[in-house]
C-alpha positions as CSV (number, residue, x, y, z in Angstrom):
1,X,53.9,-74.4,65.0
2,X,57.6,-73.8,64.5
3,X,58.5,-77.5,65.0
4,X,55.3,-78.2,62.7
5,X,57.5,-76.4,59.9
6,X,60.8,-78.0,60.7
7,X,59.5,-81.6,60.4
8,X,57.3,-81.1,57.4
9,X,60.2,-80.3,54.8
10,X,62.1,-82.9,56.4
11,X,59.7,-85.5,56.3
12,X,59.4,-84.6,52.5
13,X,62.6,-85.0,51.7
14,X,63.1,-88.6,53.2
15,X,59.9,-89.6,51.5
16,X,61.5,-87.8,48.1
17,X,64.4,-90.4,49.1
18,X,62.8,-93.2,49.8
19,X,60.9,-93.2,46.3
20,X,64.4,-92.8,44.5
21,X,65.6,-95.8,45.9
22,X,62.3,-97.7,45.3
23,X,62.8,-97.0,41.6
24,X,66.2,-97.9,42.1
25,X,66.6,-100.3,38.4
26,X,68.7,-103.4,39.0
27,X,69.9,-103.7,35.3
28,X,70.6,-101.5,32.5
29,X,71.8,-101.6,29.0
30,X,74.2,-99.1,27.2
31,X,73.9,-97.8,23.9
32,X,77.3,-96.5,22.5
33,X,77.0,-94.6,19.5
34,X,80.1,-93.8,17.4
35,X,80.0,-90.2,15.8
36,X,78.4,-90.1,12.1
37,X,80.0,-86.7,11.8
38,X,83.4,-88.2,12.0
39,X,84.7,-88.6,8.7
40,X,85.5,-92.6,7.6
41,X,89.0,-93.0,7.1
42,X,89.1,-95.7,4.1
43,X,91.3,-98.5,4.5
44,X,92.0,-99.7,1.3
45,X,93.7,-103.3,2.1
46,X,93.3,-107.0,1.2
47,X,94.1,-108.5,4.2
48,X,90.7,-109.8,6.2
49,X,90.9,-110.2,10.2
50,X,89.4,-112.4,12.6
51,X,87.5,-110.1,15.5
52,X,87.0,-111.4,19.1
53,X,86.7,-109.5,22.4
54,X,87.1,-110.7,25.9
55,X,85.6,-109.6,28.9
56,X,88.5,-109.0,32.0
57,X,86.9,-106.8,34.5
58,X,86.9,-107.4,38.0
59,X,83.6,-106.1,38.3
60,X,80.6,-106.8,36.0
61,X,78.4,-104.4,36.8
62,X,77.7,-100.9,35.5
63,X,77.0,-98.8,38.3
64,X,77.7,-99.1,41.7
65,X,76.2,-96.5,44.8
66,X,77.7,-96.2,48.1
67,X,76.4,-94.1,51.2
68,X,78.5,-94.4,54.0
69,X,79.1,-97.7,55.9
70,X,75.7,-99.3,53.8
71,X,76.3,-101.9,51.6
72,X,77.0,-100.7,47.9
73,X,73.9,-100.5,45.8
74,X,74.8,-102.1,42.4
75,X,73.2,-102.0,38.7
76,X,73.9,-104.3,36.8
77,X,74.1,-105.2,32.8
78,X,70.9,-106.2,30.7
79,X,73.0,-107.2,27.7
80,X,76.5,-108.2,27.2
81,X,78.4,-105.4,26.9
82,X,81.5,-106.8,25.5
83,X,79.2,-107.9,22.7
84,X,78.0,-104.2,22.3
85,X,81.3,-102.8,22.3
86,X,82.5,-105.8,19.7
87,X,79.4,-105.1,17.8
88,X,80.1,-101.1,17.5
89,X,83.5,-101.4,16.4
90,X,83.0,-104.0,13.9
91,X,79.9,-102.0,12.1
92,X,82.8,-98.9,11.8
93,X,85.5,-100.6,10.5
94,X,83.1,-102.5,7.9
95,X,82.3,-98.9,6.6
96,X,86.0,-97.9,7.0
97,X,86.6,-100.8,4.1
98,X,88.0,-103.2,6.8
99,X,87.3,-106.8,5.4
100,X,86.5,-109.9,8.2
101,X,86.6,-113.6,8.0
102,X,85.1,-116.4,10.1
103,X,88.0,-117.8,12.3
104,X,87.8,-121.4,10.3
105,X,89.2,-119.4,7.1
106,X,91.4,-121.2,5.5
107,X,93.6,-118.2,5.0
108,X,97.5,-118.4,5.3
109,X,98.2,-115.9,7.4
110,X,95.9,-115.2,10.2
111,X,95.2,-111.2,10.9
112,X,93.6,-110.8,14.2
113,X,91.7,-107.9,16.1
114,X,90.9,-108.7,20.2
115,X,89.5,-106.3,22.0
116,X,89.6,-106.5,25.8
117,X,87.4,-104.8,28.1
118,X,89.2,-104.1,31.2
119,X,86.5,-101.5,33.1
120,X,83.7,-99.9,32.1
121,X,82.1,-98.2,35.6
122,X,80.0,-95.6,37.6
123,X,80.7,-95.2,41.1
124,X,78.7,-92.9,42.9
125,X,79.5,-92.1,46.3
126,X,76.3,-90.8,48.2
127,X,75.5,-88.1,51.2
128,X,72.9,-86.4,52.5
129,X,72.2,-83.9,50.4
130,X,75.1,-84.4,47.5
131,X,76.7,-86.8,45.3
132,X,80.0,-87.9,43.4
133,X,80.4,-89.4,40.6
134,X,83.3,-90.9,39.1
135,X,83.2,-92.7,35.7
136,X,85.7,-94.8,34.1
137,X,86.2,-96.7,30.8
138,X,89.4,-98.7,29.7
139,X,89.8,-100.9,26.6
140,X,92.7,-102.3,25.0
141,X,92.7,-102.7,21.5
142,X,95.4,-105.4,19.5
143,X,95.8,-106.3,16.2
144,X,98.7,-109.4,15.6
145,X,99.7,-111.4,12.4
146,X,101.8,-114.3,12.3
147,X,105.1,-112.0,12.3
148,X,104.1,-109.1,14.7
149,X,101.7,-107.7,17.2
150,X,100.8,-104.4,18.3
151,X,98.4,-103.1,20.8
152,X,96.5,-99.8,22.3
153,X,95.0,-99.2,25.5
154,X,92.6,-96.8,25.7
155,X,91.0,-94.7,28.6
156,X,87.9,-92.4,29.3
157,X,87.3,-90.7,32.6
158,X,84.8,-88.4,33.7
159,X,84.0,-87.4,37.2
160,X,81.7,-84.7,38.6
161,X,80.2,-83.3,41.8
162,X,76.1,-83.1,42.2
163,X,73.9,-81.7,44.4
164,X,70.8,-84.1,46.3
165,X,70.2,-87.7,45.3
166,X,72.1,-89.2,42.0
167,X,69.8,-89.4,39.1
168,X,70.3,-92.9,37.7
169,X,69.1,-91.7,34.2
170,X,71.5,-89.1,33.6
171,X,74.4,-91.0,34.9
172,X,73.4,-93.6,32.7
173,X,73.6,-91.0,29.9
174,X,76.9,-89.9,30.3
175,X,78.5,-93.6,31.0
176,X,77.1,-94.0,27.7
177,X,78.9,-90.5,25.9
178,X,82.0,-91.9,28.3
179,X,82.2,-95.0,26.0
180,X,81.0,-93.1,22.9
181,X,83.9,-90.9,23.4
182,X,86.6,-94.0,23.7
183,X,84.8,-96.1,21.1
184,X,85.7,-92.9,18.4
185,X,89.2,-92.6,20.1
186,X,90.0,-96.1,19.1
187,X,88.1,-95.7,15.2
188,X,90.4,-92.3,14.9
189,X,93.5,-93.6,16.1
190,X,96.1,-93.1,13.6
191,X,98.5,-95.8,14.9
192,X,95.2,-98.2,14.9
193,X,94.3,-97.4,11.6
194,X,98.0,-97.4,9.7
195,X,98.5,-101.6,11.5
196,X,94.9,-102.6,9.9
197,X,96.2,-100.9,6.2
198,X,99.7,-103.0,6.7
199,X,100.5,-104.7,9.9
């Protein structure tokens, strides 16, 4: 009877574990959403900039669970999320007053914005009965002109200690608030917003 009652909760929980990693996803897509509570700083300016982004990171993927010795379980992107990121900023700066061309413009000085994703990843590191994750998001923003250039890198990091298995949903969640959080960083900057009034 007693060894009845030992094995029964742990048979439980490895069945409990076995169905997490059977609804493992293998993609995701993030949704970064700049604050709307954040008031717009107006840029009042004539000049109109050319926006392209880059995609550097050693590692595409968006999440990526280790347990011991076992090969890494990775999640990987849905949609382009150098293209989301691009996408976000440009839709902020467009309400800031920020004016864009096409790149073919055939304006005589050229105002550029690249923005370069360098990391944007979860790594979970898994035990028996807790989890660690450690989240980390790094962009670098620049903004050149024929005469000058000037550039920002920017950097979010969160990390945290869990109890049992990692909940992919609500580590999803927070890489998302990880790069909602940089994404207002670089739309509040000061020094980023002064160099798109005058650079």
């Amino acid at each position: 009877m007693n060894r009845f009652s030992l094995t029964l909760p742990a048979l439980l929980l490895s069945t409990l574990l076995l169905s997490a990693c059977t609804t493992m996803p293998t993609s995701l897509t993030i949704t970064p959403q700049l604050n709307d509570d954040t008031a717009v700083n107006k840029i009042d300016s004539d000049q109109s900039w050319t926006l392209s982004s880059n995609d550097v990171r050693t590692a595409r993927y968006l999440i990526a669970i280790s347990s011991g010795e076992d090969v890494a379980t990775l999640i990987n992107e849905s949609a382009s999320s150098r293209l989301l990121i691009e996408s976000s900023l440009r839709n902020h700066w467009l309400k800031q007053g920020v004016q864009f061309t096409n790149k073919n413009s055939e304006s005589h000085e050229k105002y550029e914005i690249k923005i370069q994703l360098i990391k944007l990843l979860a790594e979970v590191e898994q035990a028996a009965f807790s989890h660690e994750s450690d989240i980390n998001v790094v962009l670098k923003v620049q903004l050149s002109s024929d005469k000058t250039t000037f550039s920002k890198t920017f950097r979010s990091h969160y990390e945290q200690k869990s109890p049992f298995s990692v909940d992919i949903e609500a580590l999803t969640t927070q890489l998302n608030t990880q790069l909602s959080q940089l994404l207002d960083q670089v739309v509040q900057d000061s020094e980023v917003n002064a160099k798109l009034l005058q650079l």
